[in-house]
C-alpha positions as CSV (number, residue, x, y, z in Angstrom):
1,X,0.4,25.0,33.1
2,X,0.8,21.5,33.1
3,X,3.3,20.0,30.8
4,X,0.9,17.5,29.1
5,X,-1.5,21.0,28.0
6,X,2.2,21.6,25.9
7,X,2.9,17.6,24.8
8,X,-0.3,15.5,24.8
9,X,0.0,12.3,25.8
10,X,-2.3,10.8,23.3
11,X,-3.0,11.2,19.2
12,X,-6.0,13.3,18.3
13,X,-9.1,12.2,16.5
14,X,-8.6,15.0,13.1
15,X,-9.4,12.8,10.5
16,X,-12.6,13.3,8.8
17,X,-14.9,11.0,6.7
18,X,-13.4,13.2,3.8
19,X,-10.2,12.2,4.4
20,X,-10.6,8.8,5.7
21,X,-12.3,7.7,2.6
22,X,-9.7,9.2,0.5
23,X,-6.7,7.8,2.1
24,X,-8.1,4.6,1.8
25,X,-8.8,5.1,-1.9
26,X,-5.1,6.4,-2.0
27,X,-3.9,3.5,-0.8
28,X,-6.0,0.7,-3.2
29,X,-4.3,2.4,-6.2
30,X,-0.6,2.5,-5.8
31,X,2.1,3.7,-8.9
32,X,1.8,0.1,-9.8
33,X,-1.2,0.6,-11.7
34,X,-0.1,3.6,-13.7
35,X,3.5,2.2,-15.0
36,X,2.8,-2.3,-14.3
37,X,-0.2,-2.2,-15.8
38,X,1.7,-2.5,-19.5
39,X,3.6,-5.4,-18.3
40,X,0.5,-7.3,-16.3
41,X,-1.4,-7.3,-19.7
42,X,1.5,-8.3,-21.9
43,X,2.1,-11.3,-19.2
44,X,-1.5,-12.6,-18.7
45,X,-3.9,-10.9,-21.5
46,X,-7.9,-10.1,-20.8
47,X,-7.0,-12.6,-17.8
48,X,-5.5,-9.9,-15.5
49,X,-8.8,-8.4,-14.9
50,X,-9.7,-11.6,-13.3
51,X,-6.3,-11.3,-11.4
52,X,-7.4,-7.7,-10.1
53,X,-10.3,-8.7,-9.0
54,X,-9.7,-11.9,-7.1
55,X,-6.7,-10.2,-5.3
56,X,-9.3,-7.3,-4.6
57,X,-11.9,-9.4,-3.2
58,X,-9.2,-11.5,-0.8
59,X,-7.9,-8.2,0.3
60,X,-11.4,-7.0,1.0
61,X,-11.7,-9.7,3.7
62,X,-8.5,-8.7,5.5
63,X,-9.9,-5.3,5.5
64,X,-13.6,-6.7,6.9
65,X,-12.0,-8.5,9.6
66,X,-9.4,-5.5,10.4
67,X,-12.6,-3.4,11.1
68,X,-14.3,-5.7,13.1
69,X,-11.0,-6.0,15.5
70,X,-10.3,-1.9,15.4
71,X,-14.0,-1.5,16.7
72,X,-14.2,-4.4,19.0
73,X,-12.1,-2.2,21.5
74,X,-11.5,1.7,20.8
75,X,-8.5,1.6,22.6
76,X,-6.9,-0.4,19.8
77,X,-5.3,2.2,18.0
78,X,-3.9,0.0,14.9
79,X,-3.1,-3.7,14.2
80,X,-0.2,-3.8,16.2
81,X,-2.4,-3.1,19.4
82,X,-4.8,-6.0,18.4
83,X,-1.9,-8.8,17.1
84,X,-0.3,-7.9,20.5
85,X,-3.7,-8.2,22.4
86,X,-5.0,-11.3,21.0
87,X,-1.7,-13.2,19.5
88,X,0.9,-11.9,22.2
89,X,3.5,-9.3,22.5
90,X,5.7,-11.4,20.4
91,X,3.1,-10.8,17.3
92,X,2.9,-7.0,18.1
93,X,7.3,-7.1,17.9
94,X,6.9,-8.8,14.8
95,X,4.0,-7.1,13.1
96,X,5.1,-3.6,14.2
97,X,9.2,-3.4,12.6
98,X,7.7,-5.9,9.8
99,X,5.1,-2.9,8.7
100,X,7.8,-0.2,9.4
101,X,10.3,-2.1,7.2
102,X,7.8,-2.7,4.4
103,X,6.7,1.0,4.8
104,X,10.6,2.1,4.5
105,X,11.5,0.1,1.3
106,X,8.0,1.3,-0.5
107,X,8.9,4.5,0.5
108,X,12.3,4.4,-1.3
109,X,11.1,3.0,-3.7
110,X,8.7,6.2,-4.4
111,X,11.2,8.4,-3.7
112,X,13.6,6.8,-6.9
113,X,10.5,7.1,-8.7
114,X,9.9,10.8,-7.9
115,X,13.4,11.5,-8.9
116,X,13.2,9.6,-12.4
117,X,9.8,11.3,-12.8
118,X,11.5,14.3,-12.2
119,X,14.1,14.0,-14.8
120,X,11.3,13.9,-17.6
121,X,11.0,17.7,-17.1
122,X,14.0,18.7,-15.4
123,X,17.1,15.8,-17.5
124,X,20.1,18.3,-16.1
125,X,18.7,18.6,-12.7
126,X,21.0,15.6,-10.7
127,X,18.4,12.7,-9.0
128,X,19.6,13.4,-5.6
129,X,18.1,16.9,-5.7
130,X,14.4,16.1,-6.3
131,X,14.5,13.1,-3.6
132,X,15.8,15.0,-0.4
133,X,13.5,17.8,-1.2
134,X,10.9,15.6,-1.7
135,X,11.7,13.9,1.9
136,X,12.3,17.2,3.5
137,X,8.9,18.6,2.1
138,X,6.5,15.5,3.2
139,X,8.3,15.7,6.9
140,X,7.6,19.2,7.3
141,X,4.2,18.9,6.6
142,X,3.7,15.9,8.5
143,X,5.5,17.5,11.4
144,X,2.7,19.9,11.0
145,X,-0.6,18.3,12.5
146,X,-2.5,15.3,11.7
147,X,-5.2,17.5,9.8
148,X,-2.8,18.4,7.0
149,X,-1.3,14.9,6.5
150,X,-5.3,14.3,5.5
151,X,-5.6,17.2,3.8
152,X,-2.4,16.5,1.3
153,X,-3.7,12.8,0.8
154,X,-7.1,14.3,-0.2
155,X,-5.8,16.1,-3.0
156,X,-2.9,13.6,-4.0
157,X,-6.1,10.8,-4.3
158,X,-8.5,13.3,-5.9
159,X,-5.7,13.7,-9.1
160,X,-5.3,9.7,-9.0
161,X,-9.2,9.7,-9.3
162,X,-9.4,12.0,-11.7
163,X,-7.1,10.9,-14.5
164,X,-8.6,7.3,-14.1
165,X,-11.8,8.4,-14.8
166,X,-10.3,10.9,-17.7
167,X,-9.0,7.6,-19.2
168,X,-12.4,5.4,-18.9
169,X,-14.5,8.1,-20.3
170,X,-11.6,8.7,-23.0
171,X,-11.4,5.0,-23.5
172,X,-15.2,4.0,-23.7
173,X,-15.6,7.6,-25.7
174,X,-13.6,5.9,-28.6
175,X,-15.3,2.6,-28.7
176,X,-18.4,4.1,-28.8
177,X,-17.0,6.3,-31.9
178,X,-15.4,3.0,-33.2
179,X,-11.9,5.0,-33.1
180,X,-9.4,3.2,-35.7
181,X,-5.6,3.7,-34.7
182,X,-2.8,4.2,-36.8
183,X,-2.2,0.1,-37.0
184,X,-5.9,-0.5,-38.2
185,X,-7.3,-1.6,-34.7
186,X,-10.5,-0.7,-34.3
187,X,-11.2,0.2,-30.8
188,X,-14.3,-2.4,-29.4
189,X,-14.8,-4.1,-26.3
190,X,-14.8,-7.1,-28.8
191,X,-10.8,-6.7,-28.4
192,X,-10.8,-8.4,-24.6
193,X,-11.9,-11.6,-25.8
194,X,-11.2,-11.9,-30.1
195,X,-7.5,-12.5,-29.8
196,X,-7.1,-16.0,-27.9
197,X,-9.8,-15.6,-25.8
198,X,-9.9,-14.9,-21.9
199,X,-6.8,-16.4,-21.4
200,X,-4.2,-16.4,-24.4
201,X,-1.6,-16.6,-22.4
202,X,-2.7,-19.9,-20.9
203,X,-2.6,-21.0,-17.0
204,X,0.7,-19.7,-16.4
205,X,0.2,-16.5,-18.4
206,X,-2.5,-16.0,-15.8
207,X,-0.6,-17.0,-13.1
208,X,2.2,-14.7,-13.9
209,X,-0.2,-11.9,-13.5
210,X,-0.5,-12.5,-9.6
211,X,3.0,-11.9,-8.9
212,X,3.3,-8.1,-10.3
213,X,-0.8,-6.8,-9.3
214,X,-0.1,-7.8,-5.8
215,X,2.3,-4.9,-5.3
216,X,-0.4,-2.4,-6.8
217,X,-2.6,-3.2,-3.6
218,X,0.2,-2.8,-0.9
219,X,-1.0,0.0,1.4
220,X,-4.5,-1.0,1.2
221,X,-4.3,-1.6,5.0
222,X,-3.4,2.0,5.8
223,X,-6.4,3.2,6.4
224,X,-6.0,0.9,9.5
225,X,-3.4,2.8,11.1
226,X,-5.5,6.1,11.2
227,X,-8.0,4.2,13.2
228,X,-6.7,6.2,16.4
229,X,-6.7,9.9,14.9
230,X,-10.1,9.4,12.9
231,X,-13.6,11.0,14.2
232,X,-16.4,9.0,15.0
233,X,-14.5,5.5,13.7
234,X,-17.8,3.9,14.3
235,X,-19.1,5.4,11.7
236,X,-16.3,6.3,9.6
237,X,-14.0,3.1,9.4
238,X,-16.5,1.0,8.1
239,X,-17.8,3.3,5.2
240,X,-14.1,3.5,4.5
241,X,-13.3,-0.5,4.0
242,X,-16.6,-0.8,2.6
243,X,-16.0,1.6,-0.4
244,X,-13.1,-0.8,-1.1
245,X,-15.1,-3.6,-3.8
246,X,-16.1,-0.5,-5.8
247,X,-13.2,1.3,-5.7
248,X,-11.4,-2.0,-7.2
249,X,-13.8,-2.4,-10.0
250,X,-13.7,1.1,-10.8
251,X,-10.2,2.2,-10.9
252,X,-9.1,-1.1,-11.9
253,X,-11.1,-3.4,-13.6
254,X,-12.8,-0.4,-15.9
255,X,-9.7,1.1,-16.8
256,X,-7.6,-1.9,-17.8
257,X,-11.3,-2.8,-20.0
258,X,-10.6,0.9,-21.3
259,X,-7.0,0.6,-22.3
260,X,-7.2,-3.1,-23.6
261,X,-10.8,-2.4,-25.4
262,X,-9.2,0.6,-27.4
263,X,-5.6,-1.3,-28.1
264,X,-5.9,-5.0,-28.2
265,X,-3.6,-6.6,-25.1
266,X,-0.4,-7.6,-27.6
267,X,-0.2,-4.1,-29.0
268,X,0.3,-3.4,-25.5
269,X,3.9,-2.3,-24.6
270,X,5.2,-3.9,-21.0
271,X,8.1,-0.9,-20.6
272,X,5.6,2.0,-21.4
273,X,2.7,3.5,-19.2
274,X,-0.8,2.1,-21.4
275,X,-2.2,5.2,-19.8
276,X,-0.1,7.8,-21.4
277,X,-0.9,5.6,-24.7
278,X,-4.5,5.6,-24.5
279,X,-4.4,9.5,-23.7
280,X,-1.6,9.9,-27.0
281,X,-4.0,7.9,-29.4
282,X,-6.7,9.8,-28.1
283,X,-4.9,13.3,-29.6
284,X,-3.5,14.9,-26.2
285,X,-0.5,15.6,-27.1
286,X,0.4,16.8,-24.0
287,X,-0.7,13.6,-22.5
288,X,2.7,12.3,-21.7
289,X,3.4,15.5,-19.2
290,X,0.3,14.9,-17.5
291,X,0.7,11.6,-16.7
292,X,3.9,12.2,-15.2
293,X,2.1,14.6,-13.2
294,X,-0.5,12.2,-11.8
295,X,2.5,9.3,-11.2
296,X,4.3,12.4,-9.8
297,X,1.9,12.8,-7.0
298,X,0.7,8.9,-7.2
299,X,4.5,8.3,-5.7
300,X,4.4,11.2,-3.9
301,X,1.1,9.9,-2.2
302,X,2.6,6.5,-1.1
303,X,5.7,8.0,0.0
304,X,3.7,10.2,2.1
305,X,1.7,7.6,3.6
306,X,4.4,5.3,4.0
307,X,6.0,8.8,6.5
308,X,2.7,8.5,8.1
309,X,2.3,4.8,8.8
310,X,5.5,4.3,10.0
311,X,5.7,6.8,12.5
312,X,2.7,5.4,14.0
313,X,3.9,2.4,13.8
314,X,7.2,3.4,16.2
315,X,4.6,5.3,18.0
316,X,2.9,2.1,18.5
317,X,6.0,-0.1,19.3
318,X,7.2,2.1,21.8
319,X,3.8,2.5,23.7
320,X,4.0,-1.3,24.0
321,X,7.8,-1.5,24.8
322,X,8.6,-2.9,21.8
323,X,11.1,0.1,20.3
324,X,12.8,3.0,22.4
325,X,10.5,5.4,24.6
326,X,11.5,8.3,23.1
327,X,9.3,7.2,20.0
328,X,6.1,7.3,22.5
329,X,6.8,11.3,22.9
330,X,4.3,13.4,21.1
331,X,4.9,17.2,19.8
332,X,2.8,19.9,20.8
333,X,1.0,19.3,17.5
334,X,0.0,15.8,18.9
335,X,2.4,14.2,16.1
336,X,4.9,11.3,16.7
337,X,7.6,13.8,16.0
338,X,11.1,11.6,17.1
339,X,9.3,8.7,14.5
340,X,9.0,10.8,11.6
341,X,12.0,12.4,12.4
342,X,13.7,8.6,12.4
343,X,11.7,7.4,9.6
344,X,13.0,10.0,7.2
345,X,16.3,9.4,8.2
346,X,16.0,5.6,7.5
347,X,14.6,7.0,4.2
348,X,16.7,8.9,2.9
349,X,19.6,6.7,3.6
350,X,18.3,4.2,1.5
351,X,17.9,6.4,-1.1
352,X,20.7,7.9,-1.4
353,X,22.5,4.2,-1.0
354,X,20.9,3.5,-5.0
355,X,23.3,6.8,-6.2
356,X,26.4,5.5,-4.4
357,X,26.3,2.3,-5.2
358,X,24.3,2.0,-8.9
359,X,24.0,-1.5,-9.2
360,X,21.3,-1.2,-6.2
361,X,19.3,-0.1,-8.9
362,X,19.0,-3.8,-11.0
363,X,18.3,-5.4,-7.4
364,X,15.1,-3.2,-6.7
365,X,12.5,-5.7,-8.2
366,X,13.8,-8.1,-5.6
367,X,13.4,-5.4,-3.1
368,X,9.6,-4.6,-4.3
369,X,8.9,-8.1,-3.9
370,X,10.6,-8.5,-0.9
371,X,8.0,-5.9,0.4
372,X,5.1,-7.6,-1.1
373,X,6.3,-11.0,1.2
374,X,6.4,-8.8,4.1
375,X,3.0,-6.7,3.3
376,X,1.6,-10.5,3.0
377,X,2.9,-11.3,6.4
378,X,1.2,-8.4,7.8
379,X,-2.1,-9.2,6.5
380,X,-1.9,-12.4,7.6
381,X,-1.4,-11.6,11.0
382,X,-4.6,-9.5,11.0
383,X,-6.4,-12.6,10.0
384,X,-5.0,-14.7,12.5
385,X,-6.2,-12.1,15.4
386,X,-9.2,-11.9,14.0
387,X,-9.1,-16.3,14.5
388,X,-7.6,-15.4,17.5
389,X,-10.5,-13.0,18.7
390,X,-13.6,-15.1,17.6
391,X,-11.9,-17.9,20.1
392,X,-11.4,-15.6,23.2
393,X,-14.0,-12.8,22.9
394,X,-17.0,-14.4,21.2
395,X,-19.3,-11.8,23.2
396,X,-18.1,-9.3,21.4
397,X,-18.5,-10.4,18.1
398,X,-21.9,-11.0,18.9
399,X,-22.2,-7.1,19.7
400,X,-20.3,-5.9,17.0
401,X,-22.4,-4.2,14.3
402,X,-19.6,-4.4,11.4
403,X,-19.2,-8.2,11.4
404,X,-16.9,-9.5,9.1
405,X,-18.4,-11.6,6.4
406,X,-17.8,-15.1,6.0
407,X,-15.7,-14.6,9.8
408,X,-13.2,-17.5,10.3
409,X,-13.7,-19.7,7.4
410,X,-13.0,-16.8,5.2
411,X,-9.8,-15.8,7.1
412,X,-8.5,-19.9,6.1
413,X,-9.8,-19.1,2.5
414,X,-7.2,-15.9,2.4
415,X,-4.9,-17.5,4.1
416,X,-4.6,-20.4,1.6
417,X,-4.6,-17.6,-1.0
418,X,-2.0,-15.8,0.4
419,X,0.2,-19.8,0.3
420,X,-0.8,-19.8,-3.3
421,X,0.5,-16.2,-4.0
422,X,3.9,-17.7,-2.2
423,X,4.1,-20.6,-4.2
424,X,3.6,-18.4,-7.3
425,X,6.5,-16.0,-6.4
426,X,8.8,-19.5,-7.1
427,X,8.5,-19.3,-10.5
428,X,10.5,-16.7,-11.8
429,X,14.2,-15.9,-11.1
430,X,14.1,-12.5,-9.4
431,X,10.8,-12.9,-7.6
432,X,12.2,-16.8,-5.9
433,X,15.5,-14.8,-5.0
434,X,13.4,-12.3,-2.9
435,X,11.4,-14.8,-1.3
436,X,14.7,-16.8,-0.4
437,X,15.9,-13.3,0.7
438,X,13.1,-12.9,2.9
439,X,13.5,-15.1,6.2
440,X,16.5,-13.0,6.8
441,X,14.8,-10.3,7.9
442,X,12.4,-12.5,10.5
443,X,16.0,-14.2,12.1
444,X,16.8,-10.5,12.7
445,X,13.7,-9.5,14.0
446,X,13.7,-12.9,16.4
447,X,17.3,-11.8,17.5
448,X,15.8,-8.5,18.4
449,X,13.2,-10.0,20.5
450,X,15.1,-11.9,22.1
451,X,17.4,-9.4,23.4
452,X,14.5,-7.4,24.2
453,X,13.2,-10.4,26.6
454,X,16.6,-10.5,28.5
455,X,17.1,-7.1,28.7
456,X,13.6,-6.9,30.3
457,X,14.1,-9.8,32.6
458,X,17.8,-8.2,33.6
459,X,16.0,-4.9,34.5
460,X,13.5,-6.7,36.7
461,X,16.0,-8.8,38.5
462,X,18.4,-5.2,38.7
463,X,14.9,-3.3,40.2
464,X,14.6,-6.4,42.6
């Protein structure tokens, strides 16, 4: 028996349509809709449906022209393969530890969440507890096979999907009823445009907006590193992205009309959840509790896929010689095992760094938006290839039967956007600090290189 019957030397196609189209669906709805939606309203009014949905559309493009590159070449088995292809190896270095590092601080990030949300029904049990088991539970299973990490992302998206459709039907069943709450609002769709119009909170109001919904779309791209463990991506990959514009209107846009239609947008409170509002008006009393359920396993979700991505993402690296071999080694379950293994370790370091040193805790906005930068990065590297492949490969665009719409001129339009977004991250304190924060990381990342191109010219000369 050969050793590669007991290791395989590639990843296996397990994911289904069923799962593909729920991962993706799990990643356009992060945690930041459930608890930022309060303080998106209260910042930009009726306006921040607007913001959703321009953010949604941009992001929708990336996602068209990440398609078109993943089936350009079946080989490609995520963006890293593609940025190093059609940029250079320096944009597969870059691209690669940028997605693992953004990956790493949203998964922290989760895992601090799980713990608080833990605390609502367990206050004695110490925060520490909840996030290593919650670490130690998603790297089992993930250690597991490929299949399962599907099959837990299925049912963590199915509860998102559920309570957001609880709340529309809840919400648009008590305007239809004309529902009156305690304060004398009458609940009518009237409410998104009566109070100062569109946008009460003027230009900036608006503006404002951009900064905090971005976050609730980071991990939108993930579907993009299952692209070499998915079955028949011809077929599946492109119903996946193409789901996205009505997933965004749906989950979204319909809810926030739901919650701002039933209380008007300056009753709404930035610091509490609107969705365990609309749910308490509504006469759940046990409302709150499920809620915390849903965020529960909405942060669980993301934290799951963030183990998932960025194992690939070493697997990846190493493959092209970008991060130690020993990450290229598969298990017998056909699972980046020495990845996980280091991406939980990374994890739970930084977790554990918040309860030793507290004040960690007031810096993790700038953290957030330090991931949004790099998430932004990421996607604009995809758009680049994609430049970058209509220039050197036309032919193949020319075959391909999932064109991207709009192809190059709408990769300037988003990348313009993304500039805008930037700019827009100036304008408050803790959001500019990040951003200043943020070129640290690439002069690390370029040292790294770097090294990585001596050490690789020393070897050659040494094998000489």
């Amino acid at each position: 028996m050969s050793d590669s019957s007991v290791h395989p030397d590639h990843l296996k196609r397990s994911l289904s349509n069923r799962h593909l189209q729920l991962i993706a669906i799990g990643g356009a709805i992060g945690t930041g809709l459930f608890m930022g939606s309060g303080k998106t309203i209260n910042l930009a009014g009726p306006s921040i449906l607007l913001v959703y949905l321009i953010i949604g559309i941009m992001l929708f493009f990336v996602m068209r022209a990440m398609g078109e590159l993943l089936l350009s070449n079946l080989e490609y088995k995520s963006f890293i393969d593609f940025s190093t292809d059609l940029l250079g190896p320096w944009a597969g270095f870059f691209c690669g530890w940028t997605y693992w590092f953004c990956w790493i601080i949203t998964a922290i990030a989760d895992v601090i969440a799980i713990a608080a949300y833990a605390q609502f029904w367990f206050p004695g049990l110490a925060p520490w507890i909840p996030a290593v088991m919650c670490v130690v539970l998603l790297l089992c299973l993930n250690l597991v096979t490929v299949k399962l990490f599907g099959e837990m992302e299925f049912w963590f998206a199915l509860i998102k999907i559920v309570a957001i459709c609880a709340l529309i039907v809840t919400g648009l069943g008590m305007v239809a009823w004309g529902f009156q709450s305690p304060s004398g609002h009458v609940a009518s769709l009237s409410n998104l445009w009566s109070d100062g119009g569109l946008f009460p909170t003027g230009i900036a109001g608006f503006f404002a907006g951009f900064q905090i919904a971005v976050f609730a779309f980071v991990g939108i791209e993930v579907v993009g590193t299952t692209a070499a463990e998915t079955a028949n991506p011809e077929r599946n990959l492109p119903k996946a992205i193409n789901s996205i514009p009505v997933r965004i209107m749906l989950f979204y846009v319909l809810a926030l009309v739901a919650i701002m239609a039933v209380t008007p947008w300056r009753e709404v409170v930035p610091g509490k959840s609107p969705f365990v509002e609309l749910f308490v008006l509504a006469g759940i009393p046990a409302a709150a509790s499920l809620i915390n359920f849903v965020v529960l396993t909405s942060a669980t979700s993301s934290a799951n896929s963030g183990i998932f991505s960025t194992s690939r993402m070493l697997y990846g690296l190493a493959q092209e010689d970008h991060a130690p071999k020993s990450f290229a080694l598969l298990s017998r379950a056909a699972v980046p095992s020495r990845g996980l293994l280091f991406s939980c370790l990374c994890l739970l370091a930084g977790a554990m760094l918040v309860y030793v040193i507290p004040n960690l805790v007031t810096a993790f906005t700038l953290i957030t938006t330090l991931a949004a930068v790099l998430f932004m990065f990421v996607w604009s590297l995809i758009l680049f290839a994609y430049i970058a492949y209509r220039r050197k490969r036309p032919h193949l665009h020319e075959a391909s039967k999932f064109k991207m719409p709009g192809g190059v001129a709408m990769c300037y339009a988003c990348l313009v956007f993304f500039a805008f977004v930037l700019v827009l991250l100036t304008l408050q304190a803790d959001t500019r600090q990040a951003l200043m924060a943020s070129p640290v990381w690439f002069v690390l990342l370029g040292i790294g290189y770097l090294w990585r191109q001596r050490r690789g010219v020393a070897l050659e000369a040494g094998s000489a």
